[in-house]
N, C-alpha and C positions, 0 to 999 in steps of 0.2 A: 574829296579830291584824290584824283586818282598817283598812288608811290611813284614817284620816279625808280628809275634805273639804277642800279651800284653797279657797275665796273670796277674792276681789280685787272691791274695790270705790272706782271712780276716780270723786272726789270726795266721799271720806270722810271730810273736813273739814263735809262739807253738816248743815244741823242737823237733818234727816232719818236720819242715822246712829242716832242711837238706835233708832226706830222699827224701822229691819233688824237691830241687835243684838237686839232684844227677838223678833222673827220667831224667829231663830234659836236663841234661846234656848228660847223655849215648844215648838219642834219637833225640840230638841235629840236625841233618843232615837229619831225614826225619819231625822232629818237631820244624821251626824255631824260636823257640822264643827268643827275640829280646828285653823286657822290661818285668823283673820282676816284679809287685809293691808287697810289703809286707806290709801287713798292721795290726794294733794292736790300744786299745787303751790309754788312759793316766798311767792307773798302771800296760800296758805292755811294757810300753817302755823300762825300762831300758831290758827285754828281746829280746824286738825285734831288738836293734842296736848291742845287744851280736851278735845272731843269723843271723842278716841281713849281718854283718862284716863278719862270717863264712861263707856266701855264696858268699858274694865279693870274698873272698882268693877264695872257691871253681871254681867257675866260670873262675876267674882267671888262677889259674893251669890248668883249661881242655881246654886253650889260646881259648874261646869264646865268642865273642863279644854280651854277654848279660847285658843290664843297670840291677842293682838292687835295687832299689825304696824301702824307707825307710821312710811312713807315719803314721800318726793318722787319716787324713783325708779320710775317706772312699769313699767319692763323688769323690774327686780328682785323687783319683786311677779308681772310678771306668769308668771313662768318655772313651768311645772306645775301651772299655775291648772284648778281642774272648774270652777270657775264667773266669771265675770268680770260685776261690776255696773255700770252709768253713773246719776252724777247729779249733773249738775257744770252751770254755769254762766258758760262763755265770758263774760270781762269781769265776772265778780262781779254785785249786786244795782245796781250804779250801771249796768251795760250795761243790765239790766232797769229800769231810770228813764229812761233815755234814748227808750228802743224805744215807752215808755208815754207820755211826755211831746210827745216832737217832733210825733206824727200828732195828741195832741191839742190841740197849740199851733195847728194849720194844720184843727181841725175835725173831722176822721178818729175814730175809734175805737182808743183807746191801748192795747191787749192784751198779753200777753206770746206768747201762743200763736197769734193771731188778726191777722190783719188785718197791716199795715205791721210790726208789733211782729213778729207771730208769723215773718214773712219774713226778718226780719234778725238774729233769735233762731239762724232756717233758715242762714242762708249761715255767721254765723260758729262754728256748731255742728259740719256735717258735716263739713268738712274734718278737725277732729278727732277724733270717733269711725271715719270711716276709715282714720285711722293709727292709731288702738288697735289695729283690726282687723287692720292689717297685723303689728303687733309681735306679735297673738297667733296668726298663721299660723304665726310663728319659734319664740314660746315656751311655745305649748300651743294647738296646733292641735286637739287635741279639744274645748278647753272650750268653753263656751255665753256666748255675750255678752247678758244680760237689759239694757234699756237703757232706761232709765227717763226721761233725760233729754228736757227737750222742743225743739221740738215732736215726741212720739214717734213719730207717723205720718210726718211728712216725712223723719224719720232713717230710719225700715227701710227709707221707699222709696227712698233713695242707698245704704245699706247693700247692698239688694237687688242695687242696678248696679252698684256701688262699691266695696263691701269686700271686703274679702283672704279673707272666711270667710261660708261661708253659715249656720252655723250661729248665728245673731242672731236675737232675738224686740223687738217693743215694748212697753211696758207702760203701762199706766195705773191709775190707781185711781178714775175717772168711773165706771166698770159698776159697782163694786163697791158705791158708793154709791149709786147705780141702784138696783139689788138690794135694801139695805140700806130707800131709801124704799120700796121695793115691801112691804116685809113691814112697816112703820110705819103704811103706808095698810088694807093688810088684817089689822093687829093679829095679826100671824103671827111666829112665829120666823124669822131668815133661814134658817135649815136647811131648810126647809119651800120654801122659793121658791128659782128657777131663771129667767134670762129666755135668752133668745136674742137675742144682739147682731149686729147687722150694720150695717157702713157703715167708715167711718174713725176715727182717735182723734179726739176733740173733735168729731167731726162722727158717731157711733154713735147708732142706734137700737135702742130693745128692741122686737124686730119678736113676739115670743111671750112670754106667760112662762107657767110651769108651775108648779101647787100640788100639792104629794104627786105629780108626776110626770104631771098631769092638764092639759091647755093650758085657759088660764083668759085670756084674754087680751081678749075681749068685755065680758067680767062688770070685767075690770080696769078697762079705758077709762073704765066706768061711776063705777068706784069715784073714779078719779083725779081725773077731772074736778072730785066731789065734795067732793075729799079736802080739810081744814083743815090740810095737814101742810108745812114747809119741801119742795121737790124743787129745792133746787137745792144750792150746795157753800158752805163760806164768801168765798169771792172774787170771787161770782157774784150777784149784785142778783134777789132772788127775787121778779121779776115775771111775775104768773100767768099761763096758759096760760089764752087763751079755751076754753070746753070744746068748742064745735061743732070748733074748726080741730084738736083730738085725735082728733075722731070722725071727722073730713074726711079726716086724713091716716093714721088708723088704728094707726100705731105709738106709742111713746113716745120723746118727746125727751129728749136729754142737757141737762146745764146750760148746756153752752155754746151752743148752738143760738138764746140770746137773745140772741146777736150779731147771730145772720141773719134771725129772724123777727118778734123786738121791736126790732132796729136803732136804731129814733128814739127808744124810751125808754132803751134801756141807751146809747147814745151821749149822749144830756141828761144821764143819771144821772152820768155819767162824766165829763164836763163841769163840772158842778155840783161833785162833790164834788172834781176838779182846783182848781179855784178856789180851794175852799175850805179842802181839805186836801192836797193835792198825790194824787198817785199812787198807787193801792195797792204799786207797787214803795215809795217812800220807807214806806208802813205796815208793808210786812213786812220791810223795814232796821228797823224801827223794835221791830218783833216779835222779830226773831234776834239785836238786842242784846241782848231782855230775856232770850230762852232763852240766847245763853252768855254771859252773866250767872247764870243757874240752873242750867247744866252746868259751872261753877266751882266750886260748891261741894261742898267734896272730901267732906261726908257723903251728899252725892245716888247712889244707886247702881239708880236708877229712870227710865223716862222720864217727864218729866215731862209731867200731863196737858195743862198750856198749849202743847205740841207741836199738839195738837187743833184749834188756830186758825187752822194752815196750810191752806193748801187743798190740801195733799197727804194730807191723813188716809186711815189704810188703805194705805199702801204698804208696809205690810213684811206686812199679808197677803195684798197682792197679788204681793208679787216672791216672798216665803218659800215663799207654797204652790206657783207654779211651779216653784221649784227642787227644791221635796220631790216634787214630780208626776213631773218628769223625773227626778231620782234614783231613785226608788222605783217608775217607771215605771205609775202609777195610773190611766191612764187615764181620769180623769175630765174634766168638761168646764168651760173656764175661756173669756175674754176675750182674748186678745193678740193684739198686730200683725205679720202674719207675710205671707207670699206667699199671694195670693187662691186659686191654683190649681184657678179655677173656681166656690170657691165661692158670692161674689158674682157672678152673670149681670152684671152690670149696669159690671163695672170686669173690665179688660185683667188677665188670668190671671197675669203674670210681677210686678205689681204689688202694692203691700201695703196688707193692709185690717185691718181690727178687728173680727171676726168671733170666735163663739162656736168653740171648739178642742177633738178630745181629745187629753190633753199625754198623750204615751207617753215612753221612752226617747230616741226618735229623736227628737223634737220635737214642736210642734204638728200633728196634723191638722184640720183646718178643716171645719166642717159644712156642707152644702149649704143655702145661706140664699136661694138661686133670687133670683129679683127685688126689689129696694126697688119700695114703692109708687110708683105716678107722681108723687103729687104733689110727694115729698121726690129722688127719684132726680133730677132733674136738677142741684140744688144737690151732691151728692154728688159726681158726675161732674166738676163744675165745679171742686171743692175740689181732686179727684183731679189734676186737668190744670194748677192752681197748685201742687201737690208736686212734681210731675215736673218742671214747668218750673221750678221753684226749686232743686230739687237739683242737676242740671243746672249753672244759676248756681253754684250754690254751690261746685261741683268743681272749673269751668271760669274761673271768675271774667269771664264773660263778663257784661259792662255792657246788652248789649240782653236778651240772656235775665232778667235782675235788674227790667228795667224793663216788658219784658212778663209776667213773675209779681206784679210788683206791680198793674199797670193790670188783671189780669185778675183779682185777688180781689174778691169780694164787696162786701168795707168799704171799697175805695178806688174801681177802677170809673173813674177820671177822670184820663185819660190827662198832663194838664198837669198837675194835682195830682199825679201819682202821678212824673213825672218829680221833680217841686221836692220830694216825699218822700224819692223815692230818692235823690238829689245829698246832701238835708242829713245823710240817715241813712248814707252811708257817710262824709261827713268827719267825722262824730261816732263811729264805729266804725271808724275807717283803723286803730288798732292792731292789732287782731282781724278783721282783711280784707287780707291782704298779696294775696291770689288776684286781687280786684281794682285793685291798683296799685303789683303787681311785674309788668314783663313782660318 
């Protein structure tokens, strides 16, 4: 009989775990997996045996013979692992209040992904997925690191220099929702629609899309512009797109993109509703009590839909179907962050981008997506050159590389502001920054 599957998935206390059990479960029959491990560590436990219990019942009712592995130990899970998942969060939901609050105490744009926030999400993130990486050059040097954790574009691009294994992809679930409103605007099934992504994670554009297989991407623009429909995520203040600046720039924007191009209203917005109700970190503290609160209740053996209200929605069929892709070697064509190698013109080949892929066996191959338009391509490039320099930081824990990635993002930009950001945002982070101020 032919082994099942081991997954390993570090930060499997995350309240995101259902949504990958529930992946796995609906794909169970062409994706056999056969030992869960869930992994967390000591001031995640009391979440990970909530959550680990919910996937027992889960697994359970869908009568599948899957173990569900409930450690601290990372090594221990990770020993013969095919698959290895991340989604963990360095410093808990309180590091993400902090990252959100302090830029917007001092005026800045408070993000988790973006801006001051998204950089200091960066530095105290990589150092530890590239020591996952190294534990699994030791203890399953074949398997695949899917890494879901953000910022996921800045991570494959240290990963890329960085880690013990090149075998790492990034993931998102932005395209998929992309996608998802592409077929809401043209009253289409998603099956039916296809787009072609190019650019970086949070910074992706759908440079094509295709209906029945046929590039519709003119006729779309038209549609969009018109469209009465939400295009953005729940985290993401759904302020409209002028329609001329779509036609201008030709492709389609991701949600996040209203950091850098409505700037002055999503920074007001965020302001405003700081004042008035604090942080969307403190709302989604506020969210995760109520889901494990409803992943306690030992008749739940479901996920529950108010999962829906993250702004992660769709990640277990963005991370499930790459792993069924690569297992099953499908060759079809998916979203992930991987090594450009060439096929963005526009960004350094050894670098990593968020380009349309076909996932084989061996990995992602990346489609040739030729040039971003002029108008968006320089902002890209610029994102590109604050990952690099930030990861960098973040390996090195070197203080001037930290200050020139901050002053060189978009949302800070102000070299005297971006110092007094950076100073307050690592004594507020020293516990989860030993890199810089062990020397």
């Amino acid at each position: 009989m032919e082994k099942g599957l081991k997954i390993v998935t570090i930060g499997g206390g995350s309240s995101y775990t259902p949504e990958l059990v529930e992946g796995f479960i609906k794909r169970h029959a062409e994706l056999p997996v056969s030992e869960l491990w869930l992994v967390d560590i000591e001031d995640g436990k009391e979440k990970l045996e909530i959550v680990g219990n919910l996937a027992k019942r889960m697994v359970k009712k869908a009568g599948l013979d899957i173990e569900i592995h409930l450690t601290l130990d990372r090594r221990e899970a990770l020993k013969d692992a095919d698959f290895v998942t991340t989604q963990f969060r360095v410093g808990l939901l309180d590091a993400r209040i902090k990252d959100e609050r302090i830029p917007l105490k001092h005026g800045y744009m408070g993000q988790e992904t973006n801006g001051a926030g998204g950089l200091f999400k960066g530095l105290r993130t990589i150092p530890i997925v590239v020591g996952i990486t190294k534990d699994m050059a030791e203890l399953c040097p074949d398997a695949w690191l899917i890494n879901f954790t953000n910022p996921a574009g800045m991570v494959t691009e240290a990963l890329l220099k960085y880690g013990y294994t090149k075998k790492v992809i990034g993931l998102c679930n932005v395209p998929i929702g992309m996608e998802r409103m592409a077929a809401e605007i043209l009253e289409m099934d998603p099956s039916r629609i296809r787009m072609d992504f190019a650019g970086l994670n949070h910074m992706v554009f759908g440079k094509e899309i295709y209906v029945d297989g046929k590039p519709f991407m003119k006729e779309f623009i038209e549609k969009y512009t018109d469209a009465n429909v939400v295009t953005t995520m729940k985290n993401i203040k759904d302020f409209k797109w002028e329609p001329d600046f779509i036609r201008g720039i030709g492709v389609i924007p991701c949600p996040y993109h209203r950091y850098y191009f409505k700037k002055r209203e999503m920074l007001e917005s965020e302001l405003k509703a700081y004042a008035e109700n604090g942080t969307r970190a403190e709302t989604v503290k506020k969210l995760e009590e109520e889901l494990f609160e409803l992943y306690k209740d030992e008749t739940l053996d479901i996920k529950p839909p108010q999962l829906q209200e993250r702004g992660g929605a769709y990640y277990s069929d963005a991370a499930c179907r790459l792993i069924n892709s690569i297992y099953n070697d499908t060759m079809d064509i998916q979203p992930v962050n991987t090594m450009n190698r060439g096929a963005l013109a526009d960004i350094a080949c050894d670098s990593a981008v968020e380009v349309s892929c076909i996932i084989t066996k061996n990995g992602p191959v990346p489609l040739s997506m030729g040039h971003l338009p002029t108008a968006v391509r320089g902002l890209v490039q610029q994102i590109k050159a604050f990952e690099q320099t930030a990861a960098d930081a973040a390996m090195t824990g070197d203080y001037n590389l930290a200050l020139a990635a901050m002053t060189m993002n978009p949302l800070v930009q102000e070299d005297v502001d971006a110092k007094v950001l950076l100073d307050e945002m690592l004594e507020a982070h020293k516990d989860h920054l030993p890199q810089f101020f062990v020397k």
